[in-house]
N, C-alpha and C positions, 0 to 999 in steps of 0.2 A: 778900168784897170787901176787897182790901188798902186800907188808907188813913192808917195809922200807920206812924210812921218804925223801929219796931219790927217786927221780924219775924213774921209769926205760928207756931206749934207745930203747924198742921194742915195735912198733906201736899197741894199741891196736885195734880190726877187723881192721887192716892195712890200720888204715888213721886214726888214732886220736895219737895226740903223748901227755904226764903227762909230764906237767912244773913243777907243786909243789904241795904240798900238804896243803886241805883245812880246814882239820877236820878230828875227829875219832870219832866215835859213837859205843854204845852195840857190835851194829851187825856189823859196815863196817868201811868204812873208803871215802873221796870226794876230788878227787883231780881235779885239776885246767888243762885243756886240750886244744887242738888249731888240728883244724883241718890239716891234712897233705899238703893239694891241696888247699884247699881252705880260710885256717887263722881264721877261724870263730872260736870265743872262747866257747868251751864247759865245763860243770861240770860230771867226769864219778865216778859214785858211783859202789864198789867194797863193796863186801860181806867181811870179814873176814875170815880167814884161820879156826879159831875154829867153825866157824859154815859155812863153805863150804860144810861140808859132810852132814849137817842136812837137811831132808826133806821138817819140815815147817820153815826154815829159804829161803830155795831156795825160798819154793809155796810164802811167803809172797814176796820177791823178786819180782816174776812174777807178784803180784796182783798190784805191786807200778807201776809197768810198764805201764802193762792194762789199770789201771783206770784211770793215768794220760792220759794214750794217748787216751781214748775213752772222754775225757772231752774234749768241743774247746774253751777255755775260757782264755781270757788274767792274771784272777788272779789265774788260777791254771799253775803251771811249767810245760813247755813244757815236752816232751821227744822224744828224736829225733831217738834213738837207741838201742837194749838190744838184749844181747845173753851171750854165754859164749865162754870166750876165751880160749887161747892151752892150759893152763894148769888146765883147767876144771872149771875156777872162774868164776861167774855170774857177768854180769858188765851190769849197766846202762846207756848212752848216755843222759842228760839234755841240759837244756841253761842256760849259766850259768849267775847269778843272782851277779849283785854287789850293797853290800847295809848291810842291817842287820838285823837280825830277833828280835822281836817284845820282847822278853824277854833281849835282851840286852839293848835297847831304857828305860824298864821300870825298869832295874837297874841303868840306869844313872838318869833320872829322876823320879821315884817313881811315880808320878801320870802325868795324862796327861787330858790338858782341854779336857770339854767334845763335843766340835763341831770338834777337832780330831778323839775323841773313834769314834764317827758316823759317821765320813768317811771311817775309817780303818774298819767300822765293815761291812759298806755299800759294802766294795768290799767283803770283805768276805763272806757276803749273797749271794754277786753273784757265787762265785765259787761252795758255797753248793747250790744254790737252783740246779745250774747245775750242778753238783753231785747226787744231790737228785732225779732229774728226769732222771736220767740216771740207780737210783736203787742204788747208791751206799753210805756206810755212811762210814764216814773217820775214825771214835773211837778213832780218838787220836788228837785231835785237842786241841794245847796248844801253848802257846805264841812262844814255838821254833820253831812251825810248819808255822806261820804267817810271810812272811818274805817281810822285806818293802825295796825296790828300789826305789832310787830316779828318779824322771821320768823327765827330766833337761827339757822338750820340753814341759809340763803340770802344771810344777814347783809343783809337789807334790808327794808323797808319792805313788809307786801303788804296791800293796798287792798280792804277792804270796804265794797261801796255796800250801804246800810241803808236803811230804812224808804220802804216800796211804800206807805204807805197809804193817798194820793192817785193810784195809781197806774193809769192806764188803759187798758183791754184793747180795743185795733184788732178780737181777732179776734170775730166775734160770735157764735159757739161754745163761748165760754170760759163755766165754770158760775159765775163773777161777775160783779156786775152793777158796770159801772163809768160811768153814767149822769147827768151833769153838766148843770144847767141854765144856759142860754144866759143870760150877763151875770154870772155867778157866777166870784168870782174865785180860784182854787186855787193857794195855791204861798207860795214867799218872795219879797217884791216887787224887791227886790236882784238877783235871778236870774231871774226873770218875764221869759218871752219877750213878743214884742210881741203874738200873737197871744192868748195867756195874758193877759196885761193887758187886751185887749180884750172879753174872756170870749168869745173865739169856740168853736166845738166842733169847730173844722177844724184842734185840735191833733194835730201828730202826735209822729212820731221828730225830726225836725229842730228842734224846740222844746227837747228835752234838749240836744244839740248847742250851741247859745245857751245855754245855763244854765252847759255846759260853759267855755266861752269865754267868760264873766263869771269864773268860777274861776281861769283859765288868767290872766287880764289883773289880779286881784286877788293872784295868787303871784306873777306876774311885777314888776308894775310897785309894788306895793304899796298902789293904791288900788281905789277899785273905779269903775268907768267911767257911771255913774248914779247920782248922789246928786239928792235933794231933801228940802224943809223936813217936807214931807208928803207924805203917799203919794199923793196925789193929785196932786203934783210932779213926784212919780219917776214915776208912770206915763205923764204927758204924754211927759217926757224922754224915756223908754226908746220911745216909741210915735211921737218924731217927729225928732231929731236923732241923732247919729253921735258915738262915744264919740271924747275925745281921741287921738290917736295915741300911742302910748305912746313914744315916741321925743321928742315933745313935752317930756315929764313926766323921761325918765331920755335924756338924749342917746347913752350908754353903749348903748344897746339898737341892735339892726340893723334897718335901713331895711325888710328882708323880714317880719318881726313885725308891722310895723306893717300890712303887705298881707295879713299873715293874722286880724290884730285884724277889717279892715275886710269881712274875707268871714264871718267866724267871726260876728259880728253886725251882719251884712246885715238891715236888719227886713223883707226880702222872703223866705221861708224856699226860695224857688227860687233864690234870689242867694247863699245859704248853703252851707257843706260838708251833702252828702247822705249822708254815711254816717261813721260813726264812725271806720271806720280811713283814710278820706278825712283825718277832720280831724288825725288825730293823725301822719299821713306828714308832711301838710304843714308843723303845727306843728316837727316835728324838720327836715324842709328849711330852715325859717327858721333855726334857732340852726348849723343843719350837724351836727347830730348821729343817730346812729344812732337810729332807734326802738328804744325797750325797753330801750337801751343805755346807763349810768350808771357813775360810783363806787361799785361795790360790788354792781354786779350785770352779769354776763356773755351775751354773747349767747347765744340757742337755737339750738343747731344739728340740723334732723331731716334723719335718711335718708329717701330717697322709698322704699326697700327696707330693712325692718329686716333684715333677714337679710344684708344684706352688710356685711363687717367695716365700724368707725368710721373714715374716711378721715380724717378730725383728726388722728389717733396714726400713730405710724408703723409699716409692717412691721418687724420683726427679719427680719435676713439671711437667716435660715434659711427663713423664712416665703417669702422672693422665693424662693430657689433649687427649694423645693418647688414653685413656681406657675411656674418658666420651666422645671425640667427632670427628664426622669422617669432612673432608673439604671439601664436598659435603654440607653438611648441617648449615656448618661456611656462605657459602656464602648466604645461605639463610635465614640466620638469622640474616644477614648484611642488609638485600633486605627488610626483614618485617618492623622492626621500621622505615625508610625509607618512605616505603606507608602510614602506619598509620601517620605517622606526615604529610603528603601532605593531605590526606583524613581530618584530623580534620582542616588542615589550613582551605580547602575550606571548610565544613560546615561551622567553626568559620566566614567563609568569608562573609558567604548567610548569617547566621543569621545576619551579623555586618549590612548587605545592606537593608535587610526587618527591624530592628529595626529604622535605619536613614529614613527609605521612611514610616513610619510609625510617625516618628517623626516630619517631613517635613509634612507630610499632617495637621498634626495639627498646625503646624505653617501657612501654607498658609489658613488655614479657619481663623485661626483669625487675617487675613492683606487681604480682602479682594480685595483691590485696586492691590496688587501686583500679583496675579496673572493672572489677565486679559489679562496684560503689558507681562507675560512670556509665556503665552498662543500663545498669538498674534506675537511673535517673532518665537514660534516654528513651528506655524501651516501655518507661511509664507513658511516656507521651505519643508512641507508635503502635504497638502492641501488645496493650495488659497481659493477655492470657500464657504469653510465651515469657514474660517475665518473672510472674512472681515466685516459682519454684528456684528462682537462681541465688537471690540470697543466702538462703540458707546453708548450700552448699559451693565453698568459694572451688573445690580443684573440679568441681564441672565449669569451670570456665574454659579450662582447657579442652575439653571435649568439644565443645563449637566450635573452635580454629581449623578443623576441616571443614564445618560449613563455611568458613569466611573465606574461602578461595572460591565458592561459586558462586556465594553473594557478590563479591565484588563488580558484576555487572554494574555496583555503583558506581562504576568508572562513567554511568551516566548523570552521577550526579558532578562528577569533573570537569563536563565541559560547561555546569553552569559556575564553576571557581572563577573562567576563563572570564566571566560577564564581571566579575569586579574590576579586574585589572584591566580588560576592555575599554570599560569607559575612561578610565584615563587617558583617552589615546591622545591628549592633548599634550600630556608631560610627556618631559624630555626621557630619554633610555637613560639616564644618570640616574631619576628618582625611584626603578624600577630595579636600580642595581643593589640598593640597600637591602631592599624586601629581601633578596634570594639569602642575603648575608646573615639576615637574620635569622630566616628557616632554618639556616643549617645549623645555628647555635642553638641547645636545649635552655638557654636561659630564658626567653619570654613564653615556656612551658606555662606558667598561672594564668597568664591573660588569655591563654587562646579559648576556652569553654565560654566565655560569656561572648564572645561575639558571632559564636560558629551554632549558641544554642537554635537559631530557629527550624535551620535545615541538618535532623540528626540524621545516620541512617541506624540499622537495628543493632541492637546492642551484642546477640549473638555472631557481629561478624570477626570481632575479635581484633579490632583495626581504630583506631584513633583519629577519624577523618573529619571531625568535625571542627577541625582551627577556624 
């Protein structure tokens, strides 16, 4: 049994050895420990010699144990170990915690902004809701109990709720006994729900909640909303009137705060927030601030699918080109605009050659002289026999212009025009756009016979197609 402020030299469950001494409290006392083998720093809480022989001093003992260690939660205090040692004293094994709990913080500074209260309080919900679903309610949750560690790798503050040892188990399954007689009064009377102060046994989760929201209106406003002379003052107060509004006290504070003070310690616990992260949405709706969300600490964001990339971050280019196109289908879409621009050259081409031979024919009907003369040159080289009578007489030229509609089956000779402008299918449709412009103009009318000499067709069709 520790009970000197002096360390003792004998291992306690022979592998933890007490450096110093951390605190004394009612019941015990928390001294500063280091692993034997392994150096790991621990906190091992010892019962007190006056109350080593008490029954529910021991059972509370075991219920701090239990409950912390049936919790998996990073803002509830571990517990690593608990038994009793040689000399019959009940000791607890922790981790131990460096930092400082939540009531020394609000005697150095008296109030604390309020996008703090809603992060300190945000872990704190976590610890009770996971408490709460475990069956168990803590009944003594007060500012000593909240203990903040600086977290040097998060750069903020992270919240351990400590000592279960009043702590009571809903489920009735649980291998502790947490068995409280009616009119017995359990807790800090500061933070004592109404029904706590009455010694009822109809406590449950909603009574932490109230203890919560005594804390909340004690960081916020700087006072605490039940004061009396005696505690049998403060009990009446808390059991039958309605804490000042805080808005009263700091007119600074928003109208909405003071409608969550007034539901947060409802002394009807069905008039209350029912659940932890009920009260803690709410309390951030009043200031307008994000849950969880502070100076120095960043929202969580999860995927509902770990496996798919972090939508936060962005793709690189290359990552989108991969996910919209495969290089089977690049090449082919190299290959399309490609045809289409060869395909409109040569349309563009045939109509550019049926506009000029359309155009040309109306220029040779009204120069009747000249085409007899061009007639007669082409039909030397196609047809002797059907030529030579035509000189002579220039108005039979007009007589063959009904044969030139049924000659014109040379529209076979059309689709070999398509073979010049074909092969260019390398040029752009830009260079393809000049040709038409020019057809339609009668001015390079001189140059077109010498290029179009090789392929004429017969000179009786009455038609000028050989550009």
């Amino acid at each position: 049994m520790v009970t000197e402020e002096t360390p003792p030299t004998e291992l306690v469950a022979d592998k933890y050895q007490l450096t110093r001494l951390l605190g004394r409290g009612g019941m015990g006392s928390v001294w500063e420990g280091v692993h034997a083998s392994l150096g790991t720093r621990v906190a091992v809480k010892f019962i007190e010699a006056e109350h080593a022989s008490s029954n529910e001093a021991r059972q509370r003992f075991v219920n701090e144990a239990h409950a912390a260690a049936r919790l998996n939660s990073k803002h509830v205090v571990q517990v690593y170990d608990h038994g009793v040692g040689s000399d019959g004293c009940p000791y607890i094994v922790m981790e131990f915690l460096d930092g400082e709990p939540l009531d020394a913080r609000l005697d150095r500074e008296r109030v604390l902004p309020p996008e703090q209260v809603i992060s300190l309080v945000t872990q704190v919900c976590r610890a009770l809701a996971r408490a709460h679903e475990q069956g168990i309610v803590h009944r003594d949750l007060k500012p000593e109990n909240v203990f903040l560690v600086w977290d040097a790798e998060d750069q903020r503050d992270l919240v351990k709720v400590v000592d279960f040892g009043i702590a009571k188990f809903l489920d009735k399954n649980a291998q502790t006994s947490s068995s409280t007689r009616t009119g017995s009064v359990l807790g800090t009377p500061y933070y004592m729900s109404p029904e706590q102060a009455r010694g009822l046994r109809t406590v449950d989760q909603r009574s932490d909640l109230w203890s919560l929201g005594v804390i909340v209106y004690r960081s916020v406003v700087g006072e605490l909303p039940f004061v009396g002379e005696a505690i049998g003052d403060l009990l009446v107060k808390i059991c039958t009137i309605d804490p000042p509004p805080p808005s009263s006290i700091n007119p600074a504070l928003p109208r909405g705060f003071d409608d969550w003070v007034a539901r947060a310690l409802n002394r009807e616990p069905d008039g209350r927030f029912q659940s932890a992260s009920e009260l803690v949405t709410a309390l951030a709706a009043a200031f307008g601030v994000a849950p969880g969300v502070s100076s120095g600490e960043a929202p969580m964001i999860r995927l509902s699918n770990p496996s798919l990339p972090d939508v936060s971050a962005g793709f690189p280019a290359q990552t989108v080109t991969e996910f919209t196109q495969n290089t089977a289908p690049e090449q082919g879409a190299k290959r399309g605009p490609l045809l289409w621009v060869a395909g409109a050259a040569a349309l563009l081409t045939l109509a550019g050659v049926g506009v000029f031979a359309m155009s040309r024919t109306g220029v040779a009907k009204s120069e009747p002289p000249a085409e007899p003369l061009a007639g007669a040159g082409l039909s030397a080289a196609v047809d002797p026999p059907a030529v030579t009578p035509a000189p002579p007489d220039p108005p039979g030229a007009e007589t063959p212009a009904p044969s030139a509609e049924p000659a014109v089956p040379t529209p076979s000779a059309e689709p070999a025009a398509p073979t010049k402008p074909a092969a260019p299918t390398k040029a752009q449709p830009v260079k393809t756009t000049p040709k038409v412009t020019k057809v339609v103009q009668p001015a390079p009318e001189p140059k077109a016979p010498p290029k179009a000499t090789p392929k004429p067709p017969p000179a009786n069709t009455g038609r000028d197609i050989g550009y």
